[in-house]
KEKE-3310 file (N, C-alpha, C; in steps of 0.2 Angstrom, whole numbers, plus 5000, padded with zeros to 4 digits):
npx = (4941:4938:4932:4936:4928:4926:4924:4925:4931:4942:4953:4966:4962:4962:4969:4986:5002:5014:5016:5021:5012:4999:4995:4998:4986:4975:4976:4974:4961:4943:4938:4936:4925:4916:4906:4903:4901:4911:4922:4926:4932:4944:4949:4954:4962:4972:4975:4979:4970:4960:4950:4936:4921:4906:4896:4882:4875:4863:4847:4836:4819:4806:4806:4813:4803:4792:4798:4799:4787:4784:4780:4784:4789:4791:4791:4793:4797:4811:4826:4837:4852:4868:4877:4895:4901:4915:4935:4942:4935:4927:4913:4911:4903:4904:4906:4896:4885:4890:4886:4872:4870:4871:4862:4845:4836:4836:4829:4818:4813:4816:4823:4839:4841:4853:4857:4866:4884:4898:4919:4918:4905:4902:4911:4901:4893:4896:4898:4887:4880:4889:4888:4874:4863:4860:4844:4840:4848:4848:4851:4854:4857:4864:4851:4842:4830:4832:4826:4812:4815:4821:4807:4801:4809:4812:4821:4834:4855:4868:4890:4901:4919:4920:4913:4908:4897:4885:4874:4864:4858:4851:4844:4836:4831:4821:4815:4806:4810:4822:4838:4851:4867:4885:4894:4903:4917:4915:4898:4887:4885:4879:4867:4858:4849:4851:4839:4830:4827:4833:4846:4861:4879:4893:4907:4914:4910:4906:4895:4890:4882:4875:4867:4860:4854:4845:4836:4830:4823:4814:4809:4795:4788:4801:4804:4793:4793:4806:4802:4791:4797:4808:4806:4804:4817:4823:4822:4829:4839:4835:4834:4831:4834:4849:4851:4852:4860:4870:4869:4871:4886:4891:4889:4878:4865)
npy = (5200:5198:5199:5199:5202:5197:5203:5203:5196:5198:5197:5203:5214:5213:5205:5207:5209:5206:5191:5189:5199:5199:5186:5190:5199:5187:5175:5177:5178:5179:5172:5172:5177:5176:5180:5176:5157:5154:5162:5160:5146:5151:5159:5149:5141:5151:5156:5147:5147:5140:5144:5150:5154:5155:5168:5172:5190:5199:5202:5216:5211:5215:5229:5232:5227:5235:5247:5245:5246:5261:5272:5275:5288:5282:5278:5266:5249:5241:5234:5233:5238:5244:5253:5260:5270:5268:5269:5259:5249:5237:5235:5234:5241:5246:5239:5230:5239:5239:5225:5224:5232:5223:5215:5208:5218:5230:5233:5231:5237:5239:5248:5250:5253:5264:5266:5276:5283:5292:5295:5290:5291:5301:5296:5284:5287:5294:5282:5277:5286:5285:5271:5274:5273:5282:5287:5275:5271:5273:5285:5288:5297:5290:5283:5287:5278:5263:5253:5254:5258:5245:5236:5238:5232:5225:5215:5210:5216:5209:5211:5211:5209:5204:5200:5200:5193:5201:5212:5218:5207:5201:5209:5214:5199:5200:5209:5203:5203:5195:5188:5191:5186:5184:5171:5174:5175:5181:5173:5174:5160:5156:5163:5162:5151:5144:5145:5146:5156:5165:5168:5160:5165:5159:5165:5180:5178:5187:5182:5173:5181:5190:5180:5177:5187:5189:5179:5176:5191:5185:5174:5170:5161:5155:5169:5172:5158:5163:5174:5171:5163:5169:5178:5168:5163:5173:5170:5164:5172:5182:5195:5190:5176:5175:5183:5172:5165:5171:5174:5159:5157:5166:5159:5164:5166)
npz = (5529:5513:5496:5480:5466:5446:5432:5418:5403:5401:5407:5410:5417:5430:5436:5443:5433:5440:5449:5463:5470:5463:5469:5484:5484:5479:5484:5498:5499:5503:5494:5478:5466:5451:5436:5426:5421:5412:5413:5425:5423:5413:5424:5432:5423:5419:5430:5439:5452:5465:5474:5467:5463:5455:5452:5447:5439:5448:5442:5442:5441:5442:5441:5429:5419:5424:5420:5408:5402:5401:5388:5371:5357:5346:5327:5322:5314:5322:5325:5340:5349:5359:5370:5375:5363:5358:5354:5356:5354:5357:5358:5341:5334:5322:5311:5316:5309:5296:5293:5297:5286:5275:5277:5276:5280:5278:5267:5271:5280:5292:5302:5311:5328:5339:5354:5363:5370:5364:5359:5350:5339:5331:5320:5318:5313:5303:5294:5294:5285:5275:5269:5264:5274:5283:5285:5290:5303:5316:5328:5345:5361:5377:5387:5402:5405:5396:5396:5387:5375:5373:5374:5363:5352:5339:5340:5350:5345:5348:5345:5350:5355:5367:5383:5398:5407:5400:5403:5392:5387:5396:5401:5390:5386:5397:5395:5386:5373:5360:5357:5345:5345:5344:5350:5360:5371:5385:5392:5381:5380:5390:5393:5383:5375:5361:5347:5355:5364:5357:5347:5345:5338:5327:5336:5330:5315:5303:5290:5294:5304:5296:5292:5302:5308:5298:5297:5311:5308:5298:5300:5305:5315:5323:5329:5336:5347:5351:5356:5365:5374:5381:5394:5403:5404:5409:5425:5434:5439:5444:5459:5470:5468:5467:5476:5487:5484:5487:5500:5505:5501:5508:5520:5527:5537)
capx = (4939:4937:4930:4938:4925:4930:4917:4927:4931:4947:4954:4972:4961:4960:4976:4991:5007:5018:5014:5018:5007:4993:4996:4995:4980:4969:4977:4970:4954:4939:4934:4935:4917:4917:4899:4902:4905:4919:4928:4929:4936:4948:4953:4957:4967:4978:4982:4978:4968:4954:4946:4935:4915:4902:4888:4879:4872:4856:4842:4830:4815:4799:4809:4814:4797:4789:4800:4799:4781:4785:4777:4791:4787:4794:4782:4792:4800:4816:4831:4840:4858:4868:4883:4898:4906:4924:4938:4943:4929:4927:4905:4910:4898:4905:4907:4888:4882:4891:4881:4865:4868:4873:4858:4840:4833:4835:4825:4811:4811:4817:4829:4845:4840:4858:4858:4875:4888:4907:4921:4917:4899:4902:4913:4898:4887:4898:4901:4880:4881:4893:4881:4867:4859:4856:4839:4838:4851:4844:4856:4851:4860:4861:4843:4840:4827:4833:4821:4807:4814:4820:4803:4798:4812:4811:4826:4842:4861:4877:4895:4907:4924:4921:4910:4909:4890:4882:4867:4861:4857:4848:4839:4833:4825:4816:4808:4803:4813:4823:4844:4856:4873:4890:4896:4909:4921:4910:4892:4880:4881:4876:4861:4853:4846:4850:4832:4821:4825:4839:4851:4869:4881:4900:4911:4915:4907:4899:4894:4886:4878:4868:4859:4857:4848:4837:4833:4826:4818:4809:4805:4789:4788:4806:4803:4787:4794:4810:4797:4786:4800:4813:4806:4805:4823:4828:4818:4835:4844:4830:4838:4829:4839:4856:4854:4849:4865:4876:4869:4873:4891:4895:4887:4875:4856)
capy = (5196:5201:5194:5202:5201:5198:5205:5201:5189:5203:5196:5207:5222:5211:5202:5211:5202:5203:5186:5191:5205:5196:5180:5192:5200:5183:5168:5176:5180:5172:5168:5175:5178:5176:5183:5167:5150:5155:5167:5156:5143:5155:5161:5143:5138:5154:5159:5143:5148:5137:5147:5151:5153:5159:5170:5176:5198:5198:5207:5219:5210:5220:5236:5233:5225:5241:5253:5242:5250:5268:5274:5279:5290:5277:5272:5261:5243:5242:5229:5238:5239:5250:5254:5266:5271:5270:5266:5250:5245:5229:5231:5232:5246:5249:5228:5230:5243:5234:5218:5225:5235:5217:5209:5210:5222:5238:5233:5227:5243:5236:5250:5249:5258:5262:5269:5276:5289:5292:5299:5285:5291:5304:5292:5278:5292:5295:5277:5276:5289:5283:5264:5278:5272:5288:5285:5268:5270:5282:5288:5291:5295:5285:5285:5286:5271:5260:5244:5257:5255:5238:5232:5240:5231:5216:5208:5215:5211:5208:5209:5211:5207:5200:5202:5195:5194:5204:5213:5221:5203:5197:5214:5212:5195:5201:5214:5199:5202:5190:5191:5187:5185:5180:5169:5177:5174:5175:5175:5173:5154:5153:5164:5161:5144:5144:5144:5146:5164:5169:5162:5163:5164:5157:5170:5183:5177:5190:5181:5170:5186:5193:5178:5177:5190:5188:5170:5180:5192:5183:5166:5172:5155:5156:5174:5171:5155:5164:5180:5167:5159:5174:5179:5164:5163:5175:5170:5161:5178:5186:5198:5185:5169:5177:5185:5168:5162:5175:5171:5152:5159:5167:5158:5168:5162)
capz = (5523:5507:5490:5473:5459:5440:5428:5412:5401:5399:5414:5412:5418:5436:5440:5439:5430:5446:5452:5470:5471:5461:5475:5488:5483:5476:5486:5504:5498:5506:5488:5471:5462:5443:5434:5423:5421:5408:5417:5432:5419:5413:5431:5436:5421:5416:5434:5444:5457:5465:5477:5463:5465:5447:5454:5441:5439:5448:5438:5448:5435:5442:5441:5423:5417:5425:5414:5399:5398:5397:5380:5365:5349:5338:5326:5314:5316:5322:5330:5347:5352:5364:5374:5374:5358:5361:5348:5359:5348:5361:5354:5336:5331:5313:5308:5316:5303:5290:5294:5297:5277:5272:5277:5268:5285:5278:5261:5272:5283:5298:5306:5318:5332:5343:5361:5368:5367:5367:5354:5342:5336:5325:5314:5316:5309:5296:5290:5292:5279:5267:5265:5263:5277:5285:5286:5293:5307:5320:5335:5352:5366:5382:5390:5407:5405:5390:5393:5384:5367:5372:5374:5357:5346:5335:5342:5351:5342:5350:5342:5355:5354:5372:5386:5406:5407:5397:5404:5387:5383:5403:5400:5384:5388:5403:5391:5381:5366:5360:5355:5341:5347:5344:5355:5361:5378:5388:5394:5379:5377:5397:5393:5374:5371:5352:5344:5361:5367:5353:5340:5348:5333:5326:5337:5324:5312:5302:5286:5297:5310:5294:5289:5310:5307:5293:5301:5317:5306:5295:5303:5311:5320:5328:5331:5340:5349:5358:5364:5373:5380:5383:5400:5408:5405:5414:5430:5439:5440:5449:5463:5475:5468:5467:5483:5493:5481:5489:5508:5505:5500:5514:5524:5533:5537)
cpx = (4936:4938:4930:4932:4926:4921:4919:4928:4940:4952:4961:4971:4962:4965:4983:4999:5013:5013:5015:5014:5000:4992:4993:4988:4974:4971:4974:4965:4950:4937:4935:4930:4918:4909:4897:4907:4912:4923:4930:4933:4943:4953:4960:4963:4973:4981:4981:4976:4962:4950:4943:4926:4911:4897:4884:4875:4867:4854:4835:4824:4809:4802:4811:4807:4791:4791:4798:4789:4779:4783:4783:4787:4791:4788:4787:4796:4807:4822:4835:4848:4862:4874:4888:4903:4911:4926:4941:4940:4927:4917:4906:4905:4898:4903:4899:4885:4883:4885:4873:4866:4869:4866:4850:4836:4833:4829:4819:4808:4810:4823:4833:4845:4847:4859:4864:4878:4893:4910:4921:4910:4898:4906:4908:4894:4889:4898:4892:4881:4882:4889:4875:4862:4856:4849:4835:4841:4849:4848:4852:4856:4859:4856:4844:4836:4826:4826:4815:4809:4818:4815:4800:4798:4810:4815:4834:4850:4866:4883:4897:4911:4923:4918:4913:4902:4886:4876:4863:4857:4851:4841:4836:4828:4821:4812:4802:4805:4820:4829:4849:4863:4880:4891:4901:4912:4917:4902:4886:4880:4879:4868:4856:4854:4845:4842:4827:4820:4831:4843:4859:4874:4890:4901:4915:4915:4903:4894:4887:4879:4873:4863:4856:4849:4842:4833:4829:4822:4814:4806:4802:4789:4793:4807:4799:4789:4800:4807:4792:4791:4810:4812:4806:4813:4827:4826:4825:4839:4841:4834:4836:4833:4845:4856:4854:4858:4870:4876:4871:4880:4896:4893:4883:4866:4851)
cpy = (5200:5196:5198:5200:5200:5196:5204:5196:5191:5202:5198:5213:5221:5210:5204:5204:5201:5197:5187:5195:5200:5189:5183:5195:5196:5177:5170:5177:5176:5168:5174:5175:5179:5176:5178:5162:5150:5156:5164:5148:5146:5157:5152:5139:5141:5154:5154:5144:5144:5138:5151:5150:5158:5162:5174:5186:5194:5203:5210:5218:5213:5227:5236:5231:5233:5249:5252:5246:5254:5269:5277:5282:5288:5274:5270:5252:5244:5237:5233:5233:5246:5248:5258:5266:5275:5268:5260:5248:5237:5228:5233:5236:5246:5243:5227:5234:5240:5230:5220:5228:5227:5215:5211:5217:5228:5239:5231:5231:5241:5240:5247:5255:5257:5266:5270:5280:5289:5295:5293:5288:5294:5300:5288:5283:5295:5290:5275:5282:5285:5275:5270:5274:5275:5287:5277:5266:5275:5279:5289:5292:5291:5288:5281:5278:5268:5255:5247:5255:5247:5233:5233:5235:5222:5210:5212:5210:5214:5206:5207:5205:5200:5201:5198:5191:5201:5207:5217:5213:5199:5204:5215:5207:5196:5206:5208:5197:5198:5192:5188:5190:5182:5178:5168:5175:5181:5179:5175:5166:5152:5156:5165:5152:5144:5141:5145:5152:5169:5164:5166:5161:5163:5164:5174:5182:5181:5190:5180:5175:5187:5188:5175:5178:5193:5184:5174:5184:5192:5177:5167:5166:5152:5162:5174:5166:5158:5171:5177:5165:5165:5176:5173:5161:5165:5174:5170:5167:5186:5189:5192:5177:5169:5179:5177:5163:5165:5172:5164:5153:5160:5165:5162:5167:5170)
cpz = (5517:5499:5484:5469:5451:5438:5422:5408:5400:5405:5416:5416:5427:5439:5436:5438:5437:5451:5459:5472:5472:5468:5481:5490:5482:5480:5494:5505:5501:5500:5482:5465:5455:5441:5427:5425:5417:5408:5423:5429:5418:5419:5433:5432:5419:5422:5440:5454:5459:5470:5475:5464:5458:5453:5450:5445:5442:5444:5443:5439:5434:5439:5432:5418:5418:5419:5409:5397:5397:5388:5376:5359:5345:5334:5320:5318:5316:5325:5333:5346:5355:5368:5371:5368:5358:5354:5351:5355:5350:5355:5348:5332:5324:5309:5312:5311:5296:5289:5293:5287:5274:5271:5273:5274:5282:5270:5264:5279:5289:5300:5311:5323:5338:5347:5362:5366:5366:5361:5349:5338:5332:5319:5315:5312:5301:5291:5289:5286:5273:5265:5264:5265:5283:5289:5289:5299:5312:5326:5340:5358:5372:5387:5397:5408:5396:5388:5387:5376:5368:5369:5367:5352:5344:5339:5344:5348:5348:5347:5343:5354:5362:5377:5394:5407:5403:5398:5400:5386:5388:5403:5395:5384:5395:5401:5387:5374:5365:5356:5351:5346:5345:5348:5358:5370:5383:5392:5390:5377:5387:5397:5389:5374:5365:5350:5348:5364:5362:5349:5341:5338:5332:5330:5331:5317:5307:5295:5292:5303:5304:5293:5296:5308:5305:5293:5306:5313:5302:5295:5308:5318:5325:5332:5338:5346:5355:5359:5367:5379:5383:5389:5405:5409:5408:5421:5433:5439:5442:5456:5469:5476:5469:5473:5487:5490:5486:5498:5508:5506:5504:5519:5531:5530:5537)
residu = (UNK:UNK:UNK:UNK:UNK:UNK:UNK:UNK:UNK:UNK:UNK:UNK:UNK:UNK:UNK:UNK:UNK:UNK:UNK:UNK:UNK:UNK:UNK:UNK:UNK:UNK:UNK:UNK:UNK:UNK:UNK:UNK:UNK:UNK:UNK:UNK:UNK:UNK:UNK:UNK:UNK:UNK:UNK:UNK:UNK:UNK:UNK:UNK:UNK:UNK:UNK:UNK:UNK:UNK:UNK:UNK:UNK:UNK:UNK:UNK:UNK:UNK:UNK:UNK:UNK:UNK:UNK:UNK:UNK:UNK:UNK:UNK:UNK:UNK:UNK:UNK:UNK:UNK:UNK:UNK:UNK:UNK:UNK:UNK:UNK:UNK:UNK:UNK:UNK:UNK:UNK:UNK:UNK:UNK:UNK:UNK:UNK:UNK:UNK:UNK:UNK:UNK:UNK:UNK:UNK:UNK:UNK:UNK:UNK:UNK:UNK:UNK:UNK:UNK:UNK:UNK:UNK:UNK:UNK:UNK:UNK:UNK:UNK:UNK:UNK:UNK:UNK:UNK:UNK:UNK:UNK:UNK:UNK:UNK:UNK:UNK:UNK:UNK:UNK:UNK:UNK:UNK:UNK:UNK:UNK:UNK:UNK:UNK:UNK:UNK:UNK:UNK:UNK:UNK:UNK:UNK:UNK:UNK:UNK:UNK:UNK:UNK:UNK:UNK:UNK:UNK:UNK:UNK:UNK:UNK:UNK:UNK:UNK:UNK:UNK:UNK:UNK:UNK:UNK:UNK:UNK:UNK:UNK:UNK:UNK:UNK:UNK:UNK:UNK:UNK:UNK:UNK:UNK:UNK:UNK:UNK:UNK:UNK:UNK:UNK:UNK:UNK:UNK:UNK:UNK:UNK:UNK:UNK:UNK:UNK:UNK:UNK:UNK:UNK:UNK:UNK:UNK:UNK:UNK:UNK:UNK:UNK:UNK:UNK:UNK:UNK:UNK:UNK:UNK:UNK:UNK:UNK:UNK:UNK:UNK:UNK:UNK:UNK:UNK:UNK:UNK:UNK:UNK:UNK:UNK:UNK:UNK:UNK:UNK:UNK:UNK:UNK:UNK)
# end
């Protein structure tokens, strides 16, 4: 027995186009686990399959809650984001720099702090340049423990062309902090409560991203609202819930 995973919303990367192949691969499965509700939508309607089951990322919470309190020498205000800068350009790095110069954040000295590495980052550092915002766009590479400047930032963004679940966005509210997003295929409208732990936004949208995010941060009373209520968000995706989901699943006590 055997149970195929699909962690995309990219679902060409999973099931191959020879339909007898793909058949023989996913129709004798014990089951096929989708990381969303969207993607198990998607599953059921492009390639009609119904031995289809969502079980959401667990999050190890204590283990990220513990990191998140490692000390940083950042001493200014900042907004987080992070992941591999590829030219696939699925997270949108450049049309995020844009946005951020777009919006009123850099007048009000509120840095883009961006985690992560690949052959894209010297062209993001040069396009941080050319807006002459050099000084307000600070690089990092990828850090062993991210949650640290997590727990720091004002508020984490999200572009992406397209995710499966999104664990920048489940581990970001388990620091507390709270996430703008576009509401992209799939995974940030199963886990943003528009206005209660973040403000999901039109999918590509980026008229509508900058004034997201000058709504988050400069509406201290909305700000405030989704960091009280961002960690109990993520409580249902506790290693403890997901796992007792997984044993139900397959059936074992």
């Amino acid at each position: 027995p055997y149970i195929p995973m699909i962690h995309s919303y990219n679902t060409d990367w999973y099931f191959p186009k020879n339909d007898f192949l793909a058949k023989n691969i996913f129709s004798t499965a014990y089951g096929i686990v989708c990381v969303s509700k969207e993607i198990e939508k998607k599953v059921s309607t492009k390639y009609g399959y119904k031995n289809l089951k969502t079980i959401y990322n667990p999050l190890e919470i204590d283990k990220i809650v513990s990191l998140s309190k490692e000390k940083i020498d950042l001493d200014f205000e900042y907004i987080f984001a992070a992941g591999r800068m590829v030219f696939d350009n699925n997270k949108q790095f450049d049309k995020m720099i844009l946005a951020y110069a777009a919006s009123r954040l850099p007048a009000q000295n509120v840095k883009l702090l961006l985690l992560g590495d690949g052959p894209q980052k010297e062209y993001l550092q040069d396009l941080a340049k050319s807006e002459k915002l050099e000084d307000k766009i600070v690089f990092l590479d990828f850090q062993d423990n991210p949650f640290k400047f997590m727990k720091s930032a004002r508020f984490t963004i999200l572009t992406s062309k397209h995710e499966g679940l999104p664990n920048i966005i489940t581990e970001s509210l388990t620091c507390g902090v709270p996430v703008v997003a576009f509401d992209c295929k799939s995974g940030p409208a199963e886990l943003i409560e528009n206005g209660k732990n973040g403000l999901l936004v039109e999918d590509q949208n980026f008229d509508a991203f900058v004034k997201a995010m000058n709504e988050m941060n400069e509406n201290e009373t909305l700000w405030t609202a989704c960091r009280e209520n961002a960690f109990e968000s993520i409580k249902r995706f506790s290693v403890e819930k997901i796992g007792a989901e997984w044993l139900e699943y397959l059936k074992i006590k």
